[in-house]
Backbone as a chain_set.jsonl record, in Angstrom:
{"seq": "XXXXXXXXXXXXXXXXXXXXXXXXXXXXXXXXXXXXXXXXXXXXXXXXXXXXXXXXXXXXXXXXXXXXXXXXXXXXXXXXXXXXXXXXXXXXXXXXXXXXXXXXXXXXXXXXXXXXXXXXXXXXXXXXXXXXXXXXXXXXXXXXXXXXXXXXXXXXXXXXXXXXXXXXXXXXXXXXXXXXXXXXXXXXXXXXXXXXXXXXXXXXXXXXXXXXXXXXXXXXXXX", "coords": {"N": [[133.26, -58.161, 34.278], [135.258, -58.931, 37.264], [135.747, -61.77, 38.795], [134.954, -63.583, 42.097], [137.234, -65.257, 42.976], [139.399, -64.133, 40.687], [139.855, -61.507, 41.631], [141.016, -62.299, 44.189], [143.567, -63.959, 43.362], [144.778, -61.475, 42.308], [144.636, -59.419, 44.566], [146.587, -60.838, 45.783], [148.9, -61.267, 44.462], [149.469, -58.656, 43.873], [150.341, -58.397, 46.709], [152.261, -60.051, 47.162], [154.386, -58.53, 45.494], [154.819, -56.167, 46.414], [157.544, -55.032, 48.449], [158.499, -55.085, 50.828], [156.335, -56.615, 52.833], [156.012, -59.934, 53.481], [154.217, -62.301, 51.779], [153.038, -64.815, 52.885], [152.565, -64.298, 55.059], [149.936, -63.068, 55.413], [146.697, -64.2, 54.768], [144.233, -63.982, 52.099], [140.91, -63.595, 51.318], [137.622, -63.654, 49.567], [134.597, -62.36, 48.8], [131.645, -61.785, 47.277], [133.139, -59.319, 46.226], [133.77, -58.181, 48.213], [137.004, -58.222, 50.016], [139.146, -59.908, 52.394], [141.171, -59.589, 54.895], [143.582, -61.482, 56.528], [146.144, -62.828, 59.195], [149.305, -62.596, 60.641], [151.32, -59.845, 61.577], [154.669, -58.067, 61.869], [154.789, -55.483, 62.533], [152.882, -52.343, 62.294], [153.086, -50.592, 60.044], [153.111, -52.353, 58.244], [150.814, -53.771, 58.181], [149.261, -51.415, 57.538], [150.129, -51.017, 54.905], [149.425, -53.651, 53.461], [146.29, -53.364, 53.437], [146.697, -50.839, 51.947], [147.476, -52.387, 49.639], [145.647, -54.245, 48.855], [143.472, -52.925, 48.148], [143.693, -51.16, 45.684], [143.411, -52.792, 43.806], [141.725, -53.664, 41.393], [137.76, -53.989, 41.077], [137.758, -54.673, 43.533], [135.311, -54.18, 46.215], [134.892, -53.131, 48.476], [137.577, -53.455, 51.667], [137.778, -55.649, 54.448], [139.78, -55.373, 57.252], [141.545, -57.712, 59.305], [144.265, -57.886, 60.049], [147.029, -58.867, 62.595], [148.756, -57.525, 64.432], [151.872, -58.274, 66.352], [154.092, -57.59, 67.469], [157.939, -58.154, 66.796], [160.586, -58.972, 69.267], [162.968, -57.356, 69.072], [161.324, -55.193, 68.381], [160.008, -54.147, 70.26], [158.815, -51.562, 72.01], [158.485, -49.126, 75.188], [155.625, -47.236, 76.287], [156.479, -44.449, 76.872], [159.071, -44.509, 75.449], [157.987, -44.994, 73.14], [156.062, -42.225, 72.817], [157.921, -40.118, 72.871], [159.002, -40.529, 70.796], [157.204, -39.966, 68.972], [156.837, -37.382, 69.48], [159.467, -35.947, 69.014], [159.816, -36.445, 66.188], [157.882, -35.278, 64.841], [158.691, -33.231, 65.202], [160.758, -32.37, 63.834], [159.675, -32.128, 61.326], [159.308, -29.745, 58.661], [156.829, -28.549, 57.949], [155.007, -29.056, 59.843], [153.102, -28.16, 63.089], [154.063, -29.187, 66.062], [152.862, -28.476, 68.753], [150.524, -28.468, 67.986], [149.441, -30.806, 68.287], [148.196, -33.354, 70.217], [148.986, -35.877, 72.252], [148.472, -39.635, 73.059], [149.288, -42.812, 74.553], [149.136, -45.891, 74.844], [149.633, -49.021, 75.927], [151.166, -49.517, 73.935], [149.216, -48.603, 71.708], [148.394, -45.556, 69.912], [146.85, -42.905, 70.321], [145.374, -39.696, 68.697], [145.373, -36.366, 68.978], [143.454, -33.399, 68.285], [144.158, -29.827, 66.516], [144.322, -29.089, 63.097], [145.627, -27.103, 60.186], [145.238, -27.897, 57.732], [143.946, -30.581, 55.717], [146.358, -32.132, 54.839], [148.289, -32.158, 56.552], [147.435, -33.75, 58.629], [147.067, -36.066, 57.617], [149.917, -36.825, 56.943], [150.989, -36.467, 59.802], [149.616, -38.497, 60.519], [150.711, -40.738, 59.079], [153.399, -40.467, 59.584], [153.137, -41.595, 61.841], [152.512, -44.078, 61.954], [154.724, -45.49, 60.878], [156.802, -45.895, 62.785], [158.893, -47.8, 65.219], [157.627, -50.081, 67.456], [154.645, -49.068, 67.222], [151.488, -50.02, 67.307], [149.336, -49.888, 66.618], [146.618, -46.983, 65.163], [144.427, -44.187, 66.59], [143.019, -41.746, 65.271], [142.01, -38.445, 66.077], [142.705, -35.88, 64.928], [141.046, -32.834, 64.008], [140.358, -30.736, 60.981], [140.84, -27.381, 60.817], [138.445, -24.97, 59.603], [139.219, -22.699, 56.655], [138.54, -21.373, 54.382], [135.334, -20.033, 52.914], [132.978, -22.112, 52.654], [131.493, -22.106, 50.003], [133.381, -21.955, 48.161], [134.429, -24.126, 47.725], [133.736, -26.098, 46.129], [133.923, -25.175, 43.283], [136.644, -25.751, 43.478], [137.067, -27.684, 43.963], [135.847, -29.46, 41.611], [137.977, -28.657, 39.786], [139.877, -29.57, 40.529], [139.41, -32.293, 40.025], [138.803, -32.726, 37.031], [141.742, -31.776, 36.664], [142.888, -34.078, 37.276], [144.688, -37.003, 36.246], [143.408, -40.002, 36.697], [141.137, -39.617, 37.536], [137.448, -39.374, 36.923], [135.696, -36.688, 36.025], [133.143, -36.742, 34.733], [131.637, -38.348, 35.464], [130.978, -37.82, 38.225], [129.075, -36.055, 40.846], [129.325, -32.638, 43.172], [128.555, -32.044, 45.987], [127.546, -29.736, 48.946], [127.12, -29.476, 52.003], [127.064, -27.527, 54.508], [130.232, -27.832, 55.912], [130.868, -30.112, 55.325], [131.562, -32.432, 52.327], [130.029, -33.909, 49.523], [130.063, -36.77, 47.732], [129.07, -38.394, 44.69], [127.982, -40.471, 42.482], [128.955, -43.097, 40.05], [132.444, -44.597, 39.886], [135.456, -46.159, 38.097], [137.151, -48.103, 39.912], [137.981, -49.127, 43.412], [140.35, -47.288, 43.603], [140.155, -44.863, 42.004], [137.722, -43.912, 43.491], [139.136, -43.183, 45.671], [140.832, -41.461, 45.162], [139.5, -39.434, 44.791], [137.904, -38.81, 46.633], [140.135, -38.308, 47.908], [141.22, -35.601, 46.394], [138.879, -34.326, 47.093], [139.46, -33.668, 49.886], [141.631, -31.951, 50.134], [140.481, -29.434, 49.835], [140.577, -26.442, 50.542], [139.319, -26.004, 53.85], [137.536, -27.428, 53.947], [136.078, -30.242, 56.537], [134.7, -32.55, 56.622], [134.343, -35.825, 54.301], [131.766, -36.975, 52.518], [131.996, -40.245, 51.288], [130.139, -41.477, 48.61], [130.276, -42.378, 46.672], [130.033, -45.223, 43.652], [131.413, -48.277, 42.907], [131.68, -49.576, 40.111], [132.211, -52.05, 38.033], [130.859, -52.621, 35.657], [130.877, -50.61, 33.744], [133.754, -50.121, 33.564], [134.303, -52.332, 31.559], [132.555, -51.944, 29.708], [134.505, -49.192, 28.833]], "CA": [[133.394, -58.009, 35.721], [136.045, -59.682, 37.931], [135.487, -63.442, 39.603], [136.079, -63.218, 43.559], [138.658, -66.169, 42.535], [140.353, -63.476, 39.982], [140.355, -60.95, 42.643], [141.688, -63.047, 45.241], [144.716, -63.746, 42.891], [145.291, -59.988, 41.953], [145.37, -58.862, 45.504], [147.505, -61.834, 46.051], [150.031, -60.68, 43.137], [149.891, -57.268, 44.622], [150.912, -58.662, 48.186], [153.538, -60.061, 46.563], [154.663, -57.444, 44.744], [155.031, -55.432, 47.908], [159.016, -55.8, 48.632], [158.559, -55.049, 52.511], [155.618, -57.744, 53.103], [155.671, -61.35, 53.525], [152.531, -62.636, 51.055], [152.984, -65.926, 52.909], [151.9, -64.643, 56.316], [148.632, -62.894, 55.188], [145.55, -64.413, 54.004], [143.231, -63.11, 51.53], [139.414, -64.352, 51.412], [137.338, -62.857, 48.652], [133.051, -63.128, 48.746], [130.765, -60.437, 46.547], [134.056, -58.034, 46.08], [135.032, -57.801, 49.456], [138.385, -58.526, 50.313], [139.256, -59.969, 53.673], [142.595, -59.752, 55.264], [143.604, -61.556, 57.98], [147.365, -63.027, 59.7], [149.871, -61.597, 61.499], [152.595, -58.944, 61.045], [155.418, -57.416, 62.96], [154.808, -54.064, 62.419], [151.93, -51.423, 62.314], [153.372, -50.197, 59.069], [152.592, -53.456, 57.131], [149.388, -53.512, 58.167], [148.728, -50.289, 56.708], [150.715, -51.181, 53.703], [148.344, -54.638, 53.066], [145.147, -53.015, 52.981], [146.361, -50.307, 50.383], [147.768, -52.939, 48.278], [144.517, -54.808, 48.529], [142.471, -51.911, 47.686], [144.476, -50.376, 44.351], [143.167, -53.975, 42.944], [140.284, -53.16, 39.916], [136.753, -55.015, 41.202], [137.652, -54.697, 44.941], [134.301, -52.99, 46.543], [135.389, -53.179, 50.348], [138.228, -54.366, 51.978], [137.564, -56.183, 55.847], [140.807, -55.602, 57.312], [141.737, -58.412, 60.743], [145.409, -58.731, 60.085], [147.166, -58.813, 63.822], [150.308, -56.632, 64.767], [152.475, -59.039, 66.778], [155.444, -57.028, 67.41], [159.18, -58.918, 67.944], [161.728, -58.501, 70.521], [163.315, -55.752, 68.649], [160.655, -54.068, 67.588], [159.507, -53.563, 71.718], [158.982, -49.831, 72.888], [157.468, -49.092, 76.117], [155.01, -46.14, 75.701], [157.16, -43.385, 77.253], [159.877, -44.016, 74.242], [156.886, -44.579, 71.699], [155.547, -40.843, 72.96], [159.49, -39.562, 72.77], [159.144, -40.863, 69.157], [156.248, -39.374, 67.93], [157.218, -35.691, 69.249], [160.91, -35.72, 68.27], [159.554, -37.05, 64.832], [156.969, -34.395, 64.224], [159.702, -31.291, 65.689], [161.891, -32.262, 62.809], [158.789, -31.98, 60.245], [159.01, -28.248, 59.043], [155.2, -28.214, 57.622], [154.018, -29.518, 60.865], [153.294, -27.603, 64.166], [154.52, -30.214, 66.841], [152.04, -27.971, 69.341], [149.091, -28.365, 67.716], [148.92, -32.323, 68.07], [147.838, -33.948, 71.594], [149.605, -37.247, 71.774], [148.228, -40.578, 74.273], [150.389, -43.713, 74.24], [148.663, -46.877, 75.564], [150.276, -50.762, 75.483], [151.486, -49.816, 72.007], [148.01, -47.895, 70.724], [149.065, -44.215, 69.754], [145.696, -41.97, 70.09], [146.266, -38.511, 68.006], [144.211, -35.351, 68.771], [144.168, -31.88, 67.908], [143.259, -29.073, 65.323], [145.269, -28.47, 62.066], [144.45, -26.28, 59.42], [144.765, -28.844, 56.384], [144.063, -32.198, 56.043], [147.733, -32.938, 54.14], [148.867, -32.189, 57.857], [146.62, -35.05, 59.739], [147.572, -37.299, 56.722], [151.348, -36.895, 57.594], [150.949, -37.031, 61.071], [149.387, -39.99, 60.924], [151.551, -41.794, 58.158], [154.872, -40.716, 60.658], [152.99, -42.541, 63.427], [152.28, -45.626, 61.19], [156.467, -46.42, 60.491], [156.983, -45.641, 63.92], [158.843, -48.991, 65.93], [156.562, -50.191, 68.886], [153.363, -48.599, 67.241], [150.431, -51.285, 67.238], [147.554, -49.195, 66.502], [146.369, -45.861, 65.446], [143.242, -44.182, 66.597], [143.478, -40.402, 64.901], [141.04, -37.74, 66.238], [142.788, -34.697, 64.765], [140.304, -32.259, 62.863], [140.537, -30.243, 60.306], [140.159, -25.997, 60.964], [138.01, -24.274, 58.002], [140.548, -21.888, 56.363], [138.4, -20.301, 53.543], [134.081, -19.78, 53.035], [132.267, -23.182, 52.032], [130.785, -21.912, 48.537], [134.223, -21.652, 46.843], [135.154, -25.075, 47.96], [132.48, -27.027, 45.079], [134.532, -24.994, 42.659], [138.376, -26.389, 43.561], [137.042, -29.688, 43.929], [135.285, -29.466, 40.932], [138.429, -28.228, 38.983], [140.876, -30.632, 41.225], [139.062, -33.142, 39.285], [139.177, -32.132, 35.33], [143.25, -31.527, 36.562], [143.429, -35.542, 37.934], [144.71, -38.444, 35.036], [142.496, -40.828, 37.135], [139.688, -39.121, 38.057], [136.595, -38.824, 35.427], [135.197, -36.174, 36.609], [131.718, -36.435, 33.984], [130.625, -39.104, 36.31], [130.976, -37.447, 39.899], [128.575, -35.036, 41.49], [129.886, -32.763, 44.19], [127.373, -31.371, 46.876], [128.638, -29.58, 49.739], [126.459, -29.49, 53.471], [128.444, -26.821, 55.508], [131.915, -27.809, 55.729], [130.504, -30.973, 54.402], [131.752, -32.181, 50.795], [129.607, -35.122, 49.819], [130.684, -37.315, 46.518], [128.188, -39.018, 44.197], [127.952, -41.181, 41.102], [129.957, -44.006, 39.469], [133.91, -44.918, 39.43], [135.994, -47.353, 37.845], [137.913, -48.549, 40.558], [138.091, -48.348, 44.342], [141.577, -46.484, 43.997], [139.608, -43.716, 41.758], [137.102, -43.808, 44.485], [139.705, -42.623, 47.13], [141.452, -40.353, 44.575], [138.667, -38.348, 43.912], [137.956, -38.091, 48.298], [141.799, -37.474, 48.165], [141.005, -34.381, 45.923], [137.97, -33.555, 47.884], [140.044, -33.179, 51.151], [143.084, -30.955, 49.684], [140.178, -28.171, 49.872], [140.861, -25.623, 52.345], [137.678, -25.119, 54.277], [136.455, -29.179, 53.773], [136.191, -30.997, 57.262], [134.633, -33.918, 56.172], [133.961, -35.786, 53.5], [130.936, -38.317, 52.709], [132.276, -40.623, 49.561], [129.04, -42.382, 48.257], [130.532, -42.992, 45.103], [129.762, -46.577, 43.716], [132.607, -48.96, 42.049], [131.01, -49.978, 38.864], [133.364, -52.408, 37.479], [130.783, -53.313, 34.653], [131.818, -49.392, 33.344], [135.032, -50.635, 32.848], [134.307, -53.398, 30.529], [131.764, -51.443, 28.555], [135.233, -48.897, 27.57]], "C": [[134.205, -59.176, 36.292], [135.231, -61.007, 38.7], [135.696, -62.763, 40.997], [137.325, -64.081, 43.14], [139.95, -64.998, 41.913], [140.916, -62.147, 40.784], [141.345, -60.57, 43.263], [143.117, -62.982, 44.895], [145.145, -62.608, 42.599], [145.98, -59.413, 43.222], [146.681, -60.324, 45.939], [148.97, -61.749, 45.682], [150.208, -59.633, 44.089], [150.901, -57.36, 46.023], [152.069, -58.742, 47.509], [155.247, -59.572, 46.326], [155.769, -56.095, 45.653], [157.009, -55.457, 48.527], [159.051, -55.78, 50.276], [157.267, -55.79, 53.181], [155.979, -58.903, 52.408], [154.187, -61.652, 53.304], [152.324, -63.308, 52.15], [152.211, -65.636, 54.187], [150.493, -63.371, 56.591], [147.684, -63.468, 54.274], [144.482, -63.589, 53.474], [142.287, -63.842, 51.251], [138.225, -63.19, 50.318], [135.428, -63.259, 48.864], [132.168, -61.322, 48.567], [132.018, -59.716, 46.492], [134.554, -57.236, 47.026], [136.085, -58.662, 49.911], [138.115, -58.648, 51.947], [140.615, -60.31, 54.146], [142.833, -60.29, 56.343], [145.503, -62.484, 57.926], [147.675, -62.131, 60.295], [151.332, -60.62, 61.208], [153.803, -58.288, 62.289], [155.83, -56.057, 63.242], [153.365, -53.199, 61.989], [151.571, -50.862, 60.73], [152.919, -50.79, 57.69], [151.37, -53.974, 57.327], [148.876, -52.547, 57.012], [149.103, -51.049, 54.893], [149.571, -52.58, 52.764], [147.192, -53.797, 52.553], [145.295, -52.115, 51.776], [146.943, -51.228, 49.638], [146.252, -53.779, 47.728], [143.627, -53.632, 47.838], [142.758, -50.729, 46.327], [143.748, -51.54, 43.295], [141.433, -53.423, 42.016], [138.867, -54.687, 40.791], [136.642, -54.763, 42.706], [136.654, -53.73, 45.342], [134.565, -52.822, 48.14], [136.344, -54.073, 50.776], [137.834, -54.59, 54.076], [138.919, -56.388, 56.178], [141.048, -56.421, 58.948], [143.05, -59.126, 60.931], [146.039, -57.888, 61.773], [148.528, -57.947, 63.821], [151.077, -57.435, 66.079], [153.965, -58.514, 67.0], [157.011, -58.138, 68.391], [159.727, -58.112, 68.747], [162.186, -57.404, 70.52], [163.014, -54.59, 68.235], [159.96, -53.374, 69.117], [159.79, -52.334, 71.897], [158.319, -49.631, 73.869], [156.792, -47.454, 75.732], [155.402, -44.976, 75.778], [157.814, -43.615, 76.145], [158.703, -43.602, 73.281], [156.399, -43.038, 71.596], [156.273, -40.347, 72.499], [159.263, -39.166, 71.631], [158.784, -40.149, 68.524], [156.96, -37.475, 68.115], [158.708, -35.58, 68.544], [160.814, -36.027, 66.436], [158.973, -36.106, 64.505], [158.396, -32.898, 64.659], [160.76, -31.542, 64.401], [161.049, -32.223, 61.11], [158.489, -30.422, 59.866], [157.407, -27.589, 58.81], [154.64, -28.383, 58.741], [154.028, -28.731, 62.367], [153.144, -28.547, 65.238], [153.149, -29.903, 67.896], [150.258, -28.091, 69.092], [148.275, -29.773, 68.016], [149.153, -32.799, 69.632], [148.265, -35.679, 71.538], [149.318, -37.822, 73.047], [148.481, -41.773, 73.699], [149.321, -45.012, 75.59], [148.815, -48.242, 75.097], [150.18, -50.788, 73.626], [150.438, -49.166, 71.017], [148.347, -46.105, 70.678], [147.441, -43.864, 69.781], [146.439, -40.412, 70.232], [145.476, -37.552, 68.246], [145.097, -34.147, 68.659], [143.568, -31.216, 66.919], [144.288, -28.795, 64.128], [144.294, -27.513, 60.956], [144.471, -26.886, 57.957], [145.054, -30.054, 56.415], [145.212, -32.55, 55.375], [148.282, -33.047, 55.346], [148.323, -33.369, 58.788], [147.262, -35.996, 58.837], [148.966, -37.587, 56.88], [151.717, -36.907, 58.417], [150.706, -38.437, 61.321], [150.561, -41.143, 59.418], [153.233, -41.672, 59.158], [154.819, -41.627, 61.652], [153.372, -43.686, 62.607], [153.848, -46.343, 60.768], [157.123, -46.448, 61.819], [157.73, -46.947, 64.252], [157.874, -48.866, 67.061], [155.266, -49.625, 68.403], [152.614, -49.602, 66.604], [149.351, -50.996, 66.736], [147.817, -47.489, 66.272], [144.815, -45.4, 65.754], [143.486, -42.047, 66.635], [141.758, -39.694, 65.088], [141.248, -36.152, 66.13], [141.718, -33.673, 63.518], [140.817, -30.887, 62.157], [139.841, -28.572, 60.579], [139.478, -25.455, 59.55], [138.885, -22.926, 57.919], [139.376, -21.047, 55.272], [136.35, -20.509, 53.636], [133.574, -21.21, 51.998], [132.18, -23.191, 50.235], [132.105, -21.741, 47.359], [134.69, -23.229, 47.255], [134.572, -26.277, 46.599], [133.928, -26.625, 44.203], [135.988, -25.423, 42.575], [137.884, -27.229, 43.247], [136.947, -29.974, 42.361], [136.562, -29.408, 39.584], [139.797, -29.05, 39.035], [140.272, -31.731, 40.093], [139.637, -33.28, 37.92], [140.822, -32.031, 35.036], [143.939, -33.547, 36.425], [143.67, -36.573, 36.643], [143.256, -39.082, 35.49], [141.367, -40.608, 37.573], [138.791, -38.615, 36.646], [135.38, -38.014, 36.355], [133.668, -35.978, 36.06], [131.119, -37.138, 35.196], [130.787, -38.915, 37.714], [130.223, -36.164, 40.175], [129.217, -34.717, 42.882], [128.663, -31.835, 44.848], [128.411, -30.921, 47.971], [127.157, -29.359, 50.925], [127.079, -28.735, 54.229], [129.275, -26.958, 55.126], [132.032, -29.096, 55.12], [130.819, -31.614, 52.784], [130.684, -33.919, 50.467], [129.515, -35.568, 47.87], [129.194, -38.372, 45.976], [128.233, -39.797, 43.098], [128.854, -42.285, 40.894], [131.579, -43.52, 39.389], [134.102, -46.386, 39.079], [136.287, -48.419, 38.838], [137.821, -48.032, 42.304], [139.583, -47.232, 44.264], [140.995, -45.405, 43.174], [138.615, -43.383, 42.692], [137.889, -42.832, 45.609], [141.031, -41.469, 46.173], [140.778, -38.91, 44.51], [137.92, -38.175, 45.425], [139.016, -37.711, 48.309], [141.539, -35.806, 47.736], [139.799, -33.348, 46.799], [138.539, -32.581, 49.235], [141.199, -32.094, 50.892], [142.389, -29.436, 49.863], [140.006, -28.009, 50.66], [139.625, -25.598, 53.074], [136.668, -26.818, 54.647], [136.894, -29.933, 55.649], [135.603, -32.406, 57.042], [134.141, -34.369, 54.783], [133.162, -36.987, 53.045], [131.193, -38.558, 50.954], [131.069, -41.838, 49.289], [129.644, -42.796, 46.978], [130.439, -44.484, 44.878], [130.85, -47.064, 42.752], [131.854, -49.645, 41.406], [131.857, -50.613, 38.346], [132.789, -52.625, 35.799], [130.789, -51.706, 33.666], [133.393, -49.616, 32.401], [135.174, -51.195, 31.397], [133.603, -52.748, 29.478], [133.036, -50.191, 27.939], [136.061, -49.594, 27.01]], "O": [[133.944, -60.317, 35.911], [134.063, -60.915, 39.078], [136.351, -61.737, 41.173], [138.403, -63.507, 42.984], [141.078, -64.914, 42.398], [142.076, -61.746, 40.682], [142.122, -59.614, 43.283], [143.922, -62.338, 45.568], [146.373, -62.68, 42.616], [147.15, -59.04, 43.314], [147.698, -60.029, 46.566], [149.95, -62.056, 46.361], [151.014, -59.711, 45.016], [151.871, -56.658, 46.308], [152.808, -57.791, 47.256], [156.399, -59.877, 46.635], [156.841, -55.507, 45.512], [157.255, -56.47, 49.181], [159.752, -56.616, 50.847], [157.178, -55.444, 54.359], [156.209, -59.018, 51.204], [153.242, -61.456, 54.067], [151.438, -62.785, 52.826], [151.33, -66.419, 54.541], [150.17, -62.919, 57.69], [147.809, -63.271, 53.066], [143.899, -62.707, 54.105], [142.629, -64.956, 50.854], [138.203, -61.976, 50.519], [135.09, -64.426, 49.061], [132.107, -60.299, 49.249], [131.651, -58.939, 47.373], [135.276, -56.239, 47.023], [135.873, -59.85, 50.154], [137.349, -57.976, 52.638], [141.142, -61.348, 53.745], [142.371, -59.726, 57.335], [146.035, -62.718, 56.841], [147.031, -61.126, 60.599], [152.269, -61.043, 60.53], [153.536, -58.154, 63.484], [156.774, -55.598, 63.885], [152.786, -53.787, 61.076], [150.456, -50.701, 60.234], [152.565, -50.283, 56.625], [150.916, -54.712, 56.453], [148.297, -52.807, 55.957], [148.315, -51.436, 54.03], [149.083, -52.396, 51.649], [147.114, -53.534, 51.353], [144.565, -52.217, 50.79], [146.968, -50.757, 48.501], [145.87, -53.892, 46.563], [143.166, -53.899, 46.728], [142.115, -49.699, 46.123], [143.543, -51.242, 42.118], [140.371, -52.911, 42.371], [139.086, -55.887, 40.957], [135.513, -54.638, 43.178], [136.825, -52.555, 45.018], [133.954, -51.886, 48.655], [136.256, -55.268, 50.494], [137.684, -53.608, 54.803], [139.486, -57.349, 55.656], [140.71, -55.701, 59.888], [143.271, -60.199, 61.493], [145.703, -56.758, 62.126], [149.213, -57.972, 62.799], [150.612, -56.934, 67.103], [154.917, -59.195, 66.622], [157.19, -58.568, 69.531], [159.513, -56.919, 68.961], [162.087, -56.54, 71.392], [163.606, -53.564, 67.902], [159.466, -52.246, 69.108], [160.96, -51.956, 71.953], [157.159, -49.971, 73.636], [157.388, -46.647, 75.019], [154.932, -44.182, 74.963], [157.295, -42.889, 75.299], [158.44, -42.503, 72.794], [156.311, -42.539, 70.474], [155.883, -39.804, 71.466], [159.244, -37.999, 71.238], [159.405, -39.568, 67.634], [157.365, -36.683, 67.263], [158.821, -35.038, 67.445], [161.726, -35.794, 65.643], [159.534, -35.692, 63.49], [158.618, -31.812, 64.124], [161.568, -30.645, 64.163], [161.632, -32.273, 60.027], [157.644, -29.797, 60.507], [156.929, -26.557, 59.282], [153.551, -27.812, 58.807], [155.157, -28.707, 62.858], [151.964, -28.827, 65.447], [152.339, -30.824, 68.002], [149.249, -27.879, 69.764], [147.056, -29.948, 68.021], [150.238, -32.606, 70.18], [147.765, -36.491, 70.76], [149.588, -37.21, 74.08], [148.087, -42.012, 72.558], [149.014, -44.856, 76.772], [148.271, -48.651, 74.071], [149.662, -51.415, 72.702], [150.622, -49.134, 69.801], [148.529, -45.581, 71.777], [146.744, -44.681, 69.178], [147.29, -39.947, 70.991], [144.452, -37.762, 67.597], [146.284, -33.841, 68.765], [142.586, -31.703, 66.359], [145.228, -28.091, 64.497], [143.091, -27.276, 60.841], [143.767, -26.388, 57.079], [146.031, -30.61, 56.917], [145.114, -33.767, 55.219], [148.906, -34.101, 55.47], [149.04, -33.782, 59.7], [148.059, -36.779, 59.355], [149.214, -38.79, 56.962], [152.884, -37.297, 58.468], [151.294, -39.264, 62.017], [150.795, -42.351, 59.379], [154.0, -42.618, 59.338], [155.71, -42.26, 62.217], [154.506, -44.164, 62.631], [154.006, -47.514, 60.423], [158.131, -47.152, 61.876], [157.265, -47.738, 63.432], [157.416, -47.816, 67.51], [154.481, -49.655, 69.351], [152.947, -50.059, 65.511], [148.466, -51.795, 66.43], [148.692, -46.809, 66.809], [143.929, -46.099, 65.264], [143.895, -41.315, 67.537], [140.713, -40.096, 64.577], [140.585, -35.297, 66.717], [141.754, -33.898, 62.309], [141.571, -30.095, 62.721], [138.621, -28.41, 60.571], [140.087, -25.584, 58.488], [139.184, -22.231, 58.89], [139.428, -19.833, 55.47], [136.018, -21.237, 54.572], [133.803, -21.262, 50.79], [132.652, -24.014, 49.45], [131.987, -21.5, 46.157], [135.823, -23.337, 46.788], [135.262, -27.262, 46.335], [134.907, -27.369, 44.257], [136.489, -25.413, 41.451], [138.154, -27.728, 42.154], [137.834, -30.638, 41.824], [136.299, -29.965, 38.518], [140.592, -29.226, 38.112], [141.052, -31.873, 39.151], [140.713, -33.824, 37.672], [141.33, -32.113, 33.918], [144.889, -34.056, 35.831], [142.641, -36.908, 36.055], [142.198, -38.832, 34.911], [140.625, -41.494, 37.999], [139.133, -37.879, 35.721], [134.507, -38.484, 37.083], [132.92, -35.228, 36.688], [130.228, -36.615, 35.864], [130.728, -39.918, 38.425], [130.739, -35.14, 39.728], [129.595, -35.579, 43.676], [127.982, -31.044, 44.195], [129.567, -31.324, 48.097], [126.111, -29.038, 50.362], [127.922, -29.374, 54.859], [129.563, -26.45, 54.042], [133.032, -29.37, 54.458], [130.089, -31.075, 51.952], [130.761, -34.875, 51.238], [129.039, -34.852, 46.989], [128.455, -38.951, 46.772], [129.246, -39.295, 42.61], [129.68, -42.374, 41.803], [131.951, -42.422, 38.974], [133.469, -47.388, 39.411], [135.781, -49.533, 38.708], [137.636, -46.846, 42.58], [139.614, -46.342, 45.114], [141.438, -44.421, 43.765], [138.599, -42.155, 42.768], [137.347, -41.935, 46.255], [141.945, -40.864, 46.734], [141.223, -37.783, 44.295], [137.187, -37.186, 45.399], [139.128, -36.572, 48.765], [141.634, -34.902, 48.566], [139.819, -32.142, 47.043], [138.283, -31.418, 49.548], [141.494, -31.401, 51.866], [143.075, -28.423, 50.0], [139.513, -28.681, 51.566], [138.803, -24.865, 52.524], [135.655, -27.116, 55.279], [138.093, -30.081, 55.887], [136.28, -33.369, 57.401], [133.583, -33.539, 54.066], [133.743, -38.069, 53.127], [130.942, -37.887, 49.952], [131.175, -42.97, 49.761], [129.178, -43.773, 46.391], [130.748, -45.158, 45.861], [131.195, -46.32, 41.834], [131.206, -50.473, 42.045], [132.716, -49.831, 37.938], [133.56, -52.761, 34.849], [130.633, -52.037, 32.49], [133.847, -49.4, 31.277], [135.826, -50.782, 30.438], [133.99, -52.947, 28.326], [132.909, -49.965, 26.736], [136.581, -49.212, 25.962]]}, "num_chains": 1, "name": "protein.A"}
C-alpha cells in the first residue's frame, strides 16, 4: 500500500505530465489517501483537468478539490457573451438538442438545467461548458429521462463490465432501486472506481447512480 508521501509525488508527476497545466501553481497535500488540491488557475478547464489527473493516481481514496479560477484579462467574458457561447457551441453539436438545455450565466458561474435522454449527452454538455473562455464554475442540474424498463438495466451493466479491460467485474455487485443503479464491493483503483459508474451510467433507463465501491489498494499488492 502507497505512503501519502508516495502519493503526493505521483499526483505531482501526473500534474506535471499534464502539457496544458502549470505543476508549479498547484499544491498537492496528501493525509490517509486523500488528496488535496489547492492554488490558482486561469481557466475553468484546468481545474477540471487537475482533479482528474489527481484521481487516475493508484492509492488515491478522495480527492478535496480548493484550487481557485482567477481568470486574466483575455480570458474576460461578460455573461451575455459567456451565454452566446454556450448556445452557439451546443447548435453546432449534432448529438445534442440545443432546446432541451436551460442555460443561467452569473459573474462567470454557468448553471445547466434540463432533461436529456442519455447521460453521454449531460457529460458533453457539461465538458463543452468546462473549455469554454470566461467560464468560472459549473453547477449542472440536467437529468437524465428513463428510455427503457429498470429490470433489463442490471443485465447491460452487468455485461458492460465482463466487456471493460479495467473493470473486474468478479468483485462488483450491481443492485438496482428504481431507476437507481447502486455499485458494491472492492476496486483496485479510484479510476476503476469511476470506470465501472462510467459503465453504470451508459445504461439507458439509469438516472442515478450510488458508487459505494471501496478502493482496496492492499488487493493490488496481493496480485
Amino acid at each position: 500500500m502507497k505512503t501519502d508521501l508516495e502519493i503526493q509525488k505521483d499526483v505531482m508527476e501526473e500534474l506535471k505530465w499534464e502539457p496544458f497545466l502549470n505543476s508549479a501553481e498547484i499544491g498537492v497535500s496528501v493525509k490517509n489517501g486523500i488528496v488535496s488540491l489547492s492554488g490558482t488557475v486561469d481557466n475553468y478547464a484546468k481545474k477540471i483537468m487537475a482533479e482528474k489527473a489527481a484521481r487516475k493516481i493508484e492509492g488515491v481514496k478522495a480527492v478535496a478539490e480548493e484550487i481557485e479560477v482567477k481568470l486574466a484579462d483575455s480570458g474576460w467574458r461578460d455573461d451575455v457573451e459567456i451565454a452566446e457561447a454556450i448556445l452557439n457551441t451546443l447548435k453546432w453539436q449534432t448529438s445534442l438538442d440545443e432546446d432541451q438545455v436551460k442555460i443561467k450565466v452569473e459573474n462567470g458561474w454557468v448553471t445547466l438545467d434540463g432533461i436529456v435522454n442519455w447521460i453521454f449527452e449531460k457529460n458533453k454538455i457539461t465538458e463543452l461548458v468546462e473549455n469554454l473562455l470566461g467560464v468560472r464554475g459549473i453547477t449542472c442540474l440536467i437529468k437524465v429521462a428513463p428510455q427503457i424498463p429498470i429490470n433489463e438495466v442490471k443485465r447491460k451493466i452487468n455485461a458492460a463490465f465482463h466487456r471493460s479491460a479495467t473493470v473486474d467485474a468478479s468483485n462488483i455487485t450491481i443492485e438496482t432501486a428504481g431507476n437507481t443503479v447502486i455499485l458494491t464491493g472492492k476496486v483496485r483503483s479510484l479510476t476503476e472506481k469511476k470506470d465501472a459508474e462510467d459503465a453504470a451510467w451508459l445504461a439507458p433507463g439509469v438516472t442515478e447512480v450510488k458508487n459505494d465501491l471501496v478502493v482496496d489498494s492492499a488487493k493490488v499488492m496481493a496480485e
